[in-house]
N, C-alpha and C positions, 0 to 999 in steps of 0.2 A: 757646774756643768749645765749648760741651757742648751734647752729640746727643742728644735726645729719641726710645728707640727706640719702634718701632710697634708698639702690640699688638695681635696680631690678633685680632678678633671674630667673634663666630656668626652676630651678627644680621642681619635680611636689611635692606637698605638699607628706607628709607621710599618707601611709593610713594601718590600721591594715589589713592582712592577714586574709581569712577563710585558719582552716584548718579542713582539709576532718577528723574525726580518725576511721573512717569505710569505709573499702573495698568495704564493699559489697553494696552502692549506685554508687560507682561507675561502681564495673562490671555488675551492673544490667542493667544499664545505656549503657556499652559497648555490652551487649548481646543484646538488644531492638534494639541497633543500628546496629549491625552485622544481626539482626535477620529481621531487616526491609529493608536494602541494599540489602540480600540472596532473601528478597521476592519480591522487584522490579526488580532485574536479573531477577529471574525464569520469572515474569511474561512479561518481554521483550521478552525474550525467547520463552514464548508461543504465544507474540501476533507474532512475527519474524514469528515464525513456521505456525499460523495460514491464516498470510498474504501470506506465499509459497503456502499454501496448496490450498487458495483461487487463486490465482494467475495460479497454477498449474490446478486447474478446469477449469477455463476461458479459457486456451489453450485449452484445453481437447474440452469444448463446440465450441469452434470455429472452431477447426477441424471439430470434427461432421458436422457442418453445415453446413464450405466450401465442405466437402464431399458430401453432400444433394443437396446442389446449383450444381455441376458440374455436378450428376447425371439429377439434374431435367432438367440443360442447355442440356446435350449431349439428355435426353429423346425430348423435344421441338425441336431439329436440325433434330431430326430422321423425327418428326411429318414436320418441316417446310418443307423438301424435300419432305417430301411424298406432302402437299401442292403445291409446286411449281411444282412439276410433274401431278398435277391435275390441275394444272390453264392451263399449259404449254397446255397440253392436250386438256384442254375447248378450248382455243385459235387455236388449228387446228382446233376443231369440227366448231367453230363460220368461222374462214375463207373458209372453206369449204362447209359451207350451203350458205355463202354469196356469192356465187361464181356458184353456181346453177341458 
């Protein structure tokens, strides 16, 4: 009795094909999918626009502010001189009595 050894192959077994015989699962299929890509664009797009728009406020307020602050600083510089010009003052009046 002689043995037939087995040679081993690469190929992949046979397997039966689906096939599609209607169009129209497939383009429904290609619309859901062009119709869901369209609707994550847009809404990249709005949040892109939304994050400008926020981005674009937050400048806006920080202006404002640094405007307020500069105002409030040069208002205080006015008031400190006018201070020092009162201390300055006190200080002849004190030397002056001390000195009597």
């Amino acid at each position: 009795m002689q043995v037939n050894p087995v040679k081993p192959t690469l190929k992949a077994p046979r397997t039966k094909r689906l096939k599609v015989k209607c169009d129209e699962p497939l383009s429904n299929f290609a619309f859901n999918f062009n119709l869901r890509r369209y609707k994550v664009a847009e809404t990249k797009r709005v949040i892109h626009a939304e994050v400008r728009n926020l981005h674009v406020e937050l400048l806006k307020q920080f202006h404002d502010m640094r405007e307020e602050q500069l105002q409030m600083f040069e208002e205080l510089r006015g008031q400190n001189a006018e201070l020092a010009a009162e201390v300055e003052s006190l200080r002849r009046h004190q030397q002056e009595y001390v000195r009597q």
